[in-house]
C-alpha positions in Angstrom: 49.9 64.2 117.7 51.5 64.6 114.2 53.2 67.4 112.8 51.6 70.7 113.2 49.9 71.8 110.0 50.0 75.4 108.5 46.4 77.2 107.6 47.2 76.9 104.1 48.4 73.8 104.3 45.5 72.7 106.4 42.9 74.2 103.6 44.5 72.6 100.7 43.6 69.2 102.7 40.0 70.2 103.2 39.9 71.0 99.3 41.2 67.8 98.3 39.1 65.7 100.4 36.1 67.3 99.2 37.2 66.4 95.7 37.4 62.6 96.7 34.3 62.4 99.0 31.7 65.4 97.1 30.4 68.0 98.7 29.5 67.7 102.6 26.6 65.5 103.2 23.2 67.3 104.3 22.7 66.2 108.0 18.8 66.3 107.6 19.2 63.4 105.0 19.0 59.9 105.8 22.5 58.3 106.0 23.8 57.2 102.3 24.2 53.1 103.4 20.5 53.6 103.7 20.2 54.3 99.5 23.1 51.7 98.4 20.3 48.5 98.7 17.7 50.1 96.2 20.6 51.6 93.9 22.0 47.9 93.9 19.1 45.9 93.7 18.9 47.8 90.3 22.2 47.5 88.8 21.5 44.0 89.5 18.4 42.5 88.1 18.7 44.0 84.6 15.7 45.7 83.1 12.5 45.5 85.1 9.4 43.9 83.0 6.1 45.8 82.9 2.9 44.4 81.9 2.2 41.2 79.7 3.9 42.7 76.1 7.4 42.1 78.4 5.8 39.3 79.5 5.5 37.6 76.5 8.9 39.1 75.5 10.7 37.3 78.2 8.9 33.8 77.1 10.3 34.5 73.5 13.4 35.2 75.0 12.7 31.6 77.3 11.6 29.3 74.8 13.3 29.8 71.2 11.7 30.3 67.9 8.6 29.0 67.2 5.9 28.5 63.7 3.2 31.1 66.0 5.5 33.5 66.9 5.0 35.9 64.1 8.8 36.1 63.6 11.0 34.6 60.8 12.8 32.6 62.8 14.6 29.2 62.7 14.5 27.2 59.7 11.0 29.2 58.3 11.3 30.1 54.5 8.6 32.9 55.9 7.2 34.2 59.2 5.9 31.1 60.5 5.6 28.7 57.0 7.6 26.6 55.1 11.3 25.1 55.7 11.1 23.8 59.4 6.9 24.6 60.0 4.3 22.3 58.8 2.6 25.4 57.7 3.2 25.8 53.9 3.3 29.4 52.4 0.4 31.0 51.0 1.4 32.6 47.4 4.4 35.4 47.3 5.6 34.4 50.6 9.5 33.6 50.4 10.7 29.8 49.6 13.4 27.8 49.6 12.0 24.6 47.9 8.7 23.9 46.4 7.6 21.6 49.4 8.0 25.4 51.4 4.3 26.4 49.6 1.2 25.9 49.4 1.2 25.6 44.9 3.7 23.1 45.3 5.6 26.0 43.5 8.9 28.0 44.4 9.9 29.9 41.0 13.3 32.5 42.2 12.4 31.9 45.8 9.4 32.8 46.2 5.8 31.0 46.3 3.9 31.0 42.9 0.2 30.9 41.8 -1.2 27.9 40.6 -1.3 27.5 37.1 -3.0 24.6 34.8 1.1 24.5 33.1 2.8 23.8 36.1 3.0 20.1 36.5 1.8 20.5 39.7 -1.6 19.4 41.5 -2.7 22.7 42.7 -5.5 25.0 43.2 -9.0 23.3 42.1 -7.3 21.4 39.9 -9.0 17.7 39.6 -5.4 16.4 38.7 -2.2 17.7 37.7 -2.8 20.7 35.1 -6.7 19.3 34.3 -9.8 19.6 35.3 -11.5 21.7 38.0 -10.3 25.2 37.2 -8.3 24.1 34.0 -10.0 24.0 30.6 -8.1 20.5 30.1 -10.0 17.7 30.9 -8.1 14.8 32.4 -7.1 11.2 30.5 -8.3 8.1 32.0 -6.9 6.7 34.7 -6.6 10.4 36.5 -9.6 11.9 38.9 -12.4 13.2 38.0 -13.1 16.1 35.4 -12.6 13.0 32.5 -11.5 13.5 29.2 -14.3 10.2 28.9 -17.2 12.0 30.6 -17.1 9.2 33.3 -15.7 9.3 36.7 -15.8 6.1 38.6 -14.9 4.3 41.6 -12.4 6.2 43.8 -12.7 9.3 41.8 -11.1 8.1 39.1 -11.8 8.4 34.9 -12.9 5.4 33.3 -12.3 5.0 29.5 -14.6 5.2 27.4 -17.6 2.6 26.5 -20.0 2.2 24.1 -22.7 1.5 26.9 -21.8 4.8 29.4 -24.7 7.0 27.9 -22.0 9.7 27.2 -20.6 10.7 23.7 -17.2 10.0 24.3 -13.9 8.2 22.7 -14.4 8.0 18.9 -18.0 7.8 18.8 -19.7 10.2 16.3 -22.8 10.1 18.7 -23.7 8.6 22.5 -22.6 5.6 22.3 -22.3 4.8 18.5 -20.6 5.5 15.4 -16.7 6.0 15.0 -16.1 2.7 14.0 -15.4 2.0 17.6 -19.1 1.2 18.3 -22.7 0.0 17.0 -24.0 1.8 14.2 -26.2 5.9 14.4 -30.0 5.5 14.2 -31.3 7.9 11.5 -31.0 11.5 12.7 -27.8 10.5 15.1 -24.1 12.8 14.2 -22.0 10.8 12.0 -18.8 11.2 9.7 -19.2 8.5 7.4 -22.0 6.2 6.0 -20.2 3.3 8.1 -21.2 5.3 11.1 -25.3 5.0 9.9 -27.6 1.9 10.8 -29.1 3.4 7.5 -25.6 3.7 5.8 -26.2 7.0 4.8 -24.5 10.2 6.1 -25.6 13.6 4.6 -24.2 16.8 6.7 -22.9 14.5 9.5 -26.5 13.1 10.0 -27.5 9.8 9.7 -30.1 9.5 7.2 -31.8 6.1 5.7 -30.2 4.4 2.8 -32.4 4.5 -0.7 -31.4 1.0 -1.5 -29.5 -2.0 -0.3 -26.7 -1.4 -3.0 -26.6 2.4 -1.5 -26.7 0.5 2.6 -24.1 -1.9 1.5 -21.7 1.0 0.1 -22.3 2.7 3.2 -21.5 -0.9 5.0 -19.8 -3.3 3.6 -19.6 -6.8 4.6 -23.0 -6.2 6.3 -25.2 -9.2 6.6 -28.2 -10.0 4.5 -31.5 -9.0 6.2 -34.4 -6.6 6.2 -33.6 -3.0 6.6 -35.5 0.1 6.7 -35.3 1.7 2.9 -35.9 5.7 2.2 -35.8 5.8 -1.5 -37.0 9.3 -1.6 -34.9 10.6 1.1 -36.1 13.5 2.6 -39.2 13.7 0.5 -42.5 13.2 1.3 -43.1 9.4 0.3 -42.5 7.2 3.1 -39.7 4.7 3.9 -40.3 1.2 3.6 -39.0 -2.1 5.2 -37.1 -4.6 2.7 -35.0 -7.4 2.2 -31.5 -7.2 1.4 -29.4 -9.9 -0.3 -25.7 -8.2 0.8 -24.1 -11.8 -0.3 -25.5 -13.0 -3.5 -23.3 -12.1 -7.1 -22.0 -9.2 -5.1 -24.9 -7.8 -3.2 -26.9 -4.9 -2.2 -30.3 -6.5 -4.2 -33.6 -5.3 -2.7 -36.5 -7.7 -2.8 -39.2 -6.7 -4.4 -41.7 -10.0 -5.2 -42.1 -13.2 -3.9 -44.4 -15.1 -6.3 -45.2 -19.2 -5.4 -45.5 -21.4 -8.3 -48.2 -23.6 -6.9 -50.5 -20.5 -7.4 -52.6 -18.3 -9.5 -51.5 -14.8 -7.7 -48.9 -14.1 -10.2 -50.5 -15.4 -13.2 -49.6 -13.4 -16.8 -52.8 -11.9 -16.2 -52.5 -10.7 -13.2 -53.1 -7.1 -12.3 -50.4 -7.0 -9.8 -47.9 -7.0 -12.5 -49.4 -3.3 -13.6 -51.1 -1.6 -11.1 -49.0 -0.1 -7.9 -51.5 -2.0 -5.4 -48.9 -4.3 -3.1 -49.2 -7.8 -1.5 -48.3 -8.6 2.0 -46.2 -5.8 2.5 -45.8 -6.6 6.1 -44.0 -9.4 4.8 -40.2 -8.0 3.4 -38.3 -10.9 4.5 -36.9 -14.0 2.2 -39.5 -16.5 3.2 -42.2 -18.4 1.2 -45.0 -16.0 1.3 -46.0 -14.3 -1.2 -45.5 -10.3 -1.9 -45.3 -7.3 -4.0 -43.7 -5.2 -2.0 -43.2 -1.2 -1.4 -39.6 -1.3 -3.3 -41.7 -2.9 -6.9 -42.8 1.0 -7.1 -39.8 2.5 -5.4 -36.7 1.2 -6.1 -34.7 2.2 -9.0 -32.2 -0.3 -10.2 -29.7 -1.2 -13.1 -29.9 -4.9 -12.8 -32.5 -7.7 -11.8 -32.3 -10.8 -10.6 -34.7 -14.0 -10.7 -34.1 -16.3 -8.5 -36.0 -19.3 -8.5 -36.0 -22.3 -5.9 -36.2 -25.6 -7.1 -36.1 -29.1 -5.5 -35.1 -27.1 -2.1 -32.3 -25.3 -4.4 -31.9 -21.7 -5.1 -30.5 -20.6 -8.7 -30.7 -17.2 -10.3 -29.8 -15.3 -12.9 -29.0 -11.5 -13.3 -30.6 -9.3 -15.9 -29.2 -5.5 -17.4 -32.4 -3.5 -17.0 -32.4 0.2 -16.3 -35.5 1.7 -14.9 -36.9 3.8 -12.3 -38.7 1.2 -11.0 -40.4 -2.4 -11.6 -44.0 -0.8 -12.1 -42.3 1.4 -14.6 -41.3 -1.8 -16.8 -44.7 -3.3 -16.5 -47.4 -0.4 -16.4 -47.1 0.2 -20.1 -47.9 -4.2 -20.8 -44.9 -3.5 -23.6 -42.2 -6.3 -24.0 -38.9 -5.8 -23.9 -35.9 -8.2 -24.9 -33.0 -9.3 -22.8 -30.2 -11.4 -24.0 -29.1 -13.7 -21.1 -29.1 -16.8 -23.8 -31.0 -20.1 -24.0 -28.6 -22.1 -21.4 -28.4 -19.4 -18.9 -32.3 -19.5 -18.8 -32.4 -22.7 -18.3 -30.1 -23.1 -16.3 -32.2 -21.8 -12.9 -34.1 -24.5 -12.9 -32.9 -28.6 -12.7 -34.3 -30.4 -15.8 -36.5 -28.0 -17.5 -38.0 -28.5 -20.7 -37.7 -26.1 -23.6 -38.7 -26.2 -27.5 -35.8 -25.2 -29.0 -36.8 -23.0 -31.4 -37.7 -18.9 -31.1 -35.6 -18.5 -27.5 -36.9 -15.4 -27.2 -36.5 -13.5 -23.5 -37.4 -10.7 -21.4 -39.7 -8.7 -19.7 -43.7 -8.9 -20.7 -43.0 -11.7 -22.9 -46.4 -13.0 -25.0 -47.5 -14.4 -27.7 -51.5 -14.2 -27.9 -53.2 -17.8 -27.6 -49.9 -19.0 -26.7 -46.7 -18.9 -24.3 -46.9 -16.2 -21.7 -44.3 -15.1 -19.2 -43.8 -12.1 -17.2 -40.0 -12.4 -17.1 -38.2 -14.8 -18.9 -37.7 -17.5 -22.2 -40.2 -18.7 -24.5 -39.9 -22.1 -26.7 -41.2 -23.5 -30.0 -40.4 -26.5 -31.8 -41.5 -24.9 -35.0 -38.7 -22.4 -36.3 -40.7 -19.4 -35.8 -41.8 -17.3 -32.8 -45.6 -17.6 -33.5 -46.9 -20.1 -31.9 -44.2 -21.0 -28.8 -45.9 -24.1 -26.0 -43.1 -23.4 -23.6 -41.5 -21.3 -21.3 -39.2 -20.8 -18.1 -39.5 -18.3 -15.5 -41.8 -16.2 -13.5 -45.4 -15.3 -14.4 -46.4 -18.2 -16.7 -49.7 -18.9 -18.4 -50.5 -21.4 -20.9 -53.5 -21.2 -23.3 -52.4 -23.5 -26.1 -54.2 -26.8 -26.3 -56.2 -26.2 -23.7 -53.5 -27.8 -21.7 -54.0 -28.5 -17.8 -50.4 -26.2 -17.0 -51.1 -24.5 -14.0 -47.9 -23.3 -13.0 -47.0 -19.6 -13.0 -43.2 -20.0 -11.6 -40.5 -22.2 -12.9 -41.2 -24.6 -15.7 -44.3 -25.2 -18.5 -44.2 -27.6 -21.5 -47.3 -28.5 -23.4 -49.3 -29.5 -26.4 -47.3 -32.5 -27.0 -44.0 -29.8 -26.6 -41.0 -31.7 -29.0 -37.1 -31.3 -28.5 -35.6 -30.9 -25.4 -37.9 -33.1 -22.8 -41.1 -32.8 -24.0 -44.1 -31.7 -21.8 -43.2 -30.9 -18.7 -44.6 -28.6 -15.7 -42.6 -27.4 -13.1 -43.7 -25.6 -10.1 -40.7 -23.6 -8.2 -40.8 -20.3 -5.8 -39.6 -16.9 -7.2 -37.7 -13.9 -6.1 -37.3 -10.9 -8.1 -34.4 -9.2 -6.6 -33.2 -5.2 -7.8 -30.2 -3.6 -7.9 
């Protein structure tokens, strides 16, 4: 046994070992080993899981960050898009480059709206900055949406053609005009005459020309041909077709009769030569039948021509006249004088045969019971006017002498004609041109 213990000591004892071991234990509890498991278990496995929210928290927690996770995590520019996601981030989402959105566009970090000024393919854009939702239509070679109206293989603009059936390029109207293609049928858009098949353009519509000097201006270097002529424009006389010499002693002449020699259509006499009826009108073009045609009543003009073709050879000569048309110059039967000169007469055909007295030329040109000719020189071998048995040019009769002449273009000589070649009859084909 140990030392024997006093009361008070022996109470101080009990009060200290109640402070180290609690109060005493309740004997109708269960022994405390039997609560140390549970109280351990817990200490031990950490917080306890409940339902599938901690679930899923402890598969976060498992696998790392992911572009579904609904977290900015990782490398993401935003929750879930851009930087390490293939996902790219919809507009105002956070950025770090532009390949981090879905514009293409990362302006002070964050995703930006597509715009048509942002060098960038975005939005319904066709191509960069053009077409689709952009007012600018896109240059050749881009997708479609064309500048050129055409979008062809792979999606892709075509330039522009003068067959695509689209007013595009230069052209001043679908496929014409703009000097890049064929000329604007009347009542096409144009900027220029150039841009006219009729060589006229009056408010930026093609319109026909009045004459081939006016289709010439309006083309130049155009080739001789028949055209369509509108001398009246817009009034109420309708247009015509007509041959146009663009080449000969600087061009623009409109045909206006065909006479043949070898016949009696075009004699002095002739009521062709006054009346408005026509001849063959169907028949505009520089070819060897005869014709008075439409542009004898319509065409005004400053200068004729006769051309006359002789031994398969074409000469001509051109004549000052002013008037508003041919039937103008003839209706009234008066003459009237030109001054071209003996040689240049005579010089449209290859030997011709001319009295050399009285040279007197020009339009209506008689002398009763003698010479005749529509347009040209008359001869006499006396010194006088009175009583002329020659003459060169178109429209000839003869009634002197009772002479056999039959020829009413190019050449007549009679009643034993003296100077120059004596009597002589030549029979030639004649133009009378108008400029």
């Amino acid at each position: 046994m140990g030392p024997a213990v006093s009361g008070v000591d022996a109470a101080g004892e009990i009060a200290a070992r109640r402070r180290r071991t609690g109060p005493p234990r309740d004997k109708s509890l269960p022994p405390r080993d039997h609560l140390l498991p549970c109280c351990d278990a817990k200490a031990d496995s950490g917080p306890v899981d409940s339902g599938a929210t901690d679930a899923a928290s402890d598969a976060k927690a498992d696998t790392g960050p992911t572009c579904s996770d609904a977290i900015k995590n990782g490398g993401e520019a935003d929750v879930d898009c851009g930087g390490a996601c293939a996902v790219k981030c919809a507009d105002g989402k956070a950025c770090g480059v532009t390949a981090d959105c879905t514009s293409g566009v990362c302006t002070a970090n964050v995703c930006a709206a597509p715009t048509c000024t942002d060098t960038v393919k975005n939005g319904g854009e066709a191509d960069v900055d053009c077409g689709g939702a952009c007012a600018a239509k896109c240059g050749d070679g881009k997708a479609a949406d064309c500048s050129s109206g055409v979008c062809g293989a792979n999606n892709t603009c075509s330039a522009p053609t003068c067959a695509d059936a689209i007013k595009n390029g230069a052209e001043t109207d679908v496929d014409c005009g703009g000097g890049v293609c064929g000329s604007c049928a009347t009542g096409k858009a144009c900027g220029a005459g150039s841009d006219c098949t009729g060589g006229v353009c009056t408010g930026n519509i093609c319109a026909l020309a009045t004459s081939c000097k006016s289709l010439l201006a309006g083309h130049p270097g155009l080739a001789s041909g028949v055209y369509t002529l509108d001398p009246d424009g817009a009034g109420v006389k309708p247009s015509f077709q007509a041959y146009c010499d663009m080449v000969s002693d600087g061009g623009g002449w409109t045909l206006a009769l065909k006479a043949d020699g070898t016949k009696q259509t075009f004699t002095y006499a002739a009521a062709l030569w006054t009346n408005t009826t026509l001849l063959a009108a169907d028949k505009p073009d520089l070819d060897l039948n005869e014709a008075k045609l439409a542009s004898w009543n319509e065409t005004a003009f400053t200068d004729v021509r006769l051309a006359l073709v002789d031994g398969g050879v074409t000469r001509a000569v051109k004549i000052p006249k002013v008037a508003t048309s041919l039937n103008a110059v003839y209706a009234a039967g008066a003459f009237s004088a030109t001054n071209l000169g003996r040689a240049s007469r005579k010089g449209i055909l290859a030997a011709p045969s001319l009295q050399v007295n009285c040279n007197r030329e020009g339009f209506s040109n008689s002398v009763a019971n003698y010479a005749n000719i529509r347009l040209g020189i008359l001869g006499n071998n006396e010194g006088d006017c009175n009583s002329p048995d020659s003459w060169i040019g178109l429209g000839g009769s003869a009634t002197a002498c009772a002479a056999a002449i039959t020829a009413t273009v190019g050449n007549g000589a009679i009643c034993g004609a003296s100077g120059d070649l004596g009597d002589k009859e030549v029979k030639a084909f004649g133009y009378v041109f108008v400029r």
